[in-house]
N, C-alpha and C positions, 0 to 999 in steps of 0.2 A: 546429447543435449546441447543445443547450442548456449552460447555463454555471452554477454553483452560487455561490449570495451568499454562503452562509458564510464563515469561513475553508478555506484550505485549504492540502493537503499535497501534493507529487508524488509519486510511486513513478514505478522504474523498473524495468521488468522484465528479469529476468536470465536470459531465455531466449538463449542465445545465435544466434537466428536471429531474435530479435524486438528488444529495447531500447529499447521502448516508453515513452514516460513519459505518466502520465496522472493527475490527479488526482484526491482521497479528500477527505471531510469532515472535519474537527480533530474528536476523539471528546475525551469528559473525561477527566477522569484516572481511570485502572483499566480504562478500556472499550477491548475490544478488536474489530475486525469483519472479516469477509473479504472481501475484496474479487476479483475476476477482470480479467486484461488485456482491456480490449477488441479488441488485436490477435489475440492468439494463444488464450487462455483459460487463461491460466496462472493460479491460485489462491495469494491471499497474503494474510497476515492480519497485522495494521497498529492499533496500533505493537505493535514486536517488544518482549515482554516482558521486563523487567531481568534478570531470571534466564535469559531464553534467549539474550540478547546476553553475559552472564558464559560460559555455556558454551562459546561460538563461539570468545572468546580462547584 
C-alpha cells in the first residue's frame, strides 16, 4: 500500500457496517476536498466547514 509523506489526517467512517479509518492529505486553510471510504465508498468532504459544524450543535 502506498503511504503519503505529507502530513496527515484520519477520517473515520460512519457507516455503521463499516468504521473504517483511513487517511487524507492536511489541505490549507479554506480548502476543502472529497474524499471516498476505501472500504465501503462512502463520500465525505474534509474539513467539515465552521459553519456546517455550528449548524450540527
Amino acid at each position: 500500500m502506498a503511504r503519503l509523506v505529507r502530513p496527515t489526517w484520519a477520517i473515520r467512517c460512519t457507516q455503521s457496517g463499516c468504521k473504517a479509518l483511513f487517511e487524507v492529505a492536511v489541505l490549507e486553510d479554506g480548502k476543502q476536498q472529497e474524499v471516498v471510504c476505501p472500504n465501503c465508498g462512502e463520500h465525505y468532504v474534509y474539513p467539515i466547514a465552521k459553519e456546517d459544524e455550528e449548524r450540527e450543535d
